[in-house]
C-alpha positions as CSV (number, residue, x, y, z in Angstrom):
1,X,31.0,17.8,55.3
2,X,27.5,19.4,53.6
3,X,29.6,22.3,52.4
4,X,31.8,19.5,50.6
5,X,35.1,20.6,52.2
6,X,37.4,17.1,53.8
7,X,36.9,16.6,57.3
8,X,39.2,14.9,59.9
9,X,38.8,13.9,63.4
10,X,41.1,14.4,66.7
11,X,41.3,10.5,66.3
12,X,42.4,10.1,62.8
13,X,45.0,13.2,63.6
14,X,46.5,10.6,67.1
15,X,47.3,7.7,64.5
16,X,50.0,9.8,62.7
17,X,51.8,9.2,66.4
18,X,53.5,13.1,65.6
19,X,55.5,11.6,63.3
20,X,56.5,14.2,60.8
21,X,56.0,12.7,57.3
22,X,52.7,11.4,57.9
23,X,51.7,14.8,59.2
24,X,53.6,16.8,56.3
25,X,52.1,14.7,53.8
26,X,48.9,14.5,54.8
27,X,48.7,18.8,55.7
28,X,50.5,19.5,52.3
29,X,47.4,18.1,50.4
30,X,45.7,21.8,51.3
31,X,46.1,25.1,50.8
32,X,44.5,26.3,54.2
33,X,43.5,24.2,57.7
34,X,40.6,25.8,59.4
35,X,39.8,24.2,63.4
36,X,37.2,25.6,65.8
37,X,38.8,27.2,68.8
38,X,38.3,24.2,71.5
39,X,40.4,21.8,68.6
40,X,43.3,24.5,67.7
41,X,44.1,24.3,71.5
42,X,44.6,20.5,71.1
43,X,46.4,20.5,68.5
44,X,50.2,20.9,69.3
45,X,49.9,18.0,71.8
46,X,48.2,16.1,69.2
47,X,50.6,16.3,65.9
48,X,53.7,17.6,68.0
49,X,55.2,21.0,66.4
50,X,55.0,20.0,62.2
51,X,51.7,21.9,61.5
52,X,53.3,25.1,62.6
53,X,56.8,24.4,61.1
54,X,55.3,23.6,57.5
55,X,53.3,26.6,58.1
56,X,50.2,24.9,58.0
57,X,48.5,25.3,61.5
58,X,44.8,25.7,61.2
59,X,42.8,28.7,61.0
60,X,40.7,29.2,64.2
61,X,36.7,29.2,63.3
62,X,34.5,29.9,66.2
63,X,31.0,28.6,67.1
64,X,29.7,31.4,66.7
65,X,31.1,32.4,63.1
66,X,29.0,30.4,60.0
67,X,31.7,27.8,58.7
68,X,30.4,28.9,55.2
69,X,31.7,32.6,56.1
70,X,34.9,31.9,57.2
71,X,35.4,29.5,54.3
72,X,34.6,32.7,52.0
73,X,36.8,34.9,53.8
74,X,39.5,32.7,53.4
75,X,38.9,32.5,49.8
76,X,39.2,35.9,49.6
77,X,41.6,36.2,50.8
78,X,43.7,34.1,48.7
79,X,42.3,35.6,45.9
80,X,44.0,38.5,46.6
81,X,47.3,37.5,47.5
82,X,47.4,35.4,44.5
83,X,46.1,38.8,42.0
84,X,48.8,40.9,44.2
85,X,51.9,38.3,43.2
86,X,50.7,38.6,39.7
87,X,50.5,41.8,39.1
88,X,54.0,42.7,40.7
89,X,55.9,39.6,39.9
90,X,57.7,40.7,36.9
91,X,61.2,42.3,38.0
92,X,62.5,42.4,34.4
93,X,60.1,45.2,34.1
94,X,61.2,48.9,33.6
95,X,60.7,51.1,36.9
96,X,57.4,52.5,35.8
97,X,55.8,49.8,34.3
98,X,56.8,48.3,37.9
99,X,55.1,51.1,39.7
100,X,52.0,51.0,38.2
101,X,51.5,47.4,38.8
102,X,52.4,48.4,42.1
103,X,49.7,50.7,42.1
104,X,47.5,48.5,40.6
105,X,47.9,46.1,43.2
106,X,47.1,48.3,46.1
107,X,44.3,49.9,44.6
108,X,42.8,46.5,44.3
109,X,43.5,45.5,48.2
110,X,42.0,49.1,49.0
111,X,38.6,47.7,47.0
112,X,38.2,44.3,48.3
């Protein structure tokens, strides 16, 4: 909660009863779930199967792992997914012009 990310307990995830809207609903508010190792495991008998089939099931932190590290690689992360689907996006480009975004784009994963 200090590094002013929303938190929720095991006992607030038991009232949506594995009922999927409640759990689709409240998971879809996110981009990304992130669970120490001991909760991931509790999980699926928890919210039933709807974390995994919206394809939001959490990312596993461990204890030993700074939550403020994983957070950052996670960002990341999504930083360069999202500059990847930019840059090569465009199909009404010519072949070249797709090619060197192409290039672009894995010249920047090769950096990160």
């Amino acid at each position: 909660e200090g590094l002013g990310i929303d938190c929720i307990a095991i006992d607030d995830l038991k009232k949506f009863n594995k009922e999927k809207k409640p759990i689709k609903r409240w998971a879809k508010k996110y981009n990304l779930l992130i669970a120490t190792d001991s909760l991931v495991k509790k999980l699926p008998a928890v919210t039933g199967p709807w974390l995994t089939r919206i394809g939001r099931f959490p990312q596993v932190v461990t204890h030993n792992e700074p939550l403020k590290t994983k957070i950052e690689d996670v960002i990341r992360e999504f930083d360069k997914t999202f500059l990847f689907t930019d840059l090569v996006k465009n199909h009404d480009e010519k072949q070249h012009e797709l090619l060197i975004d192409v290039i672009m784009a894995a010249n920047f994963l090769n950096i990160k």
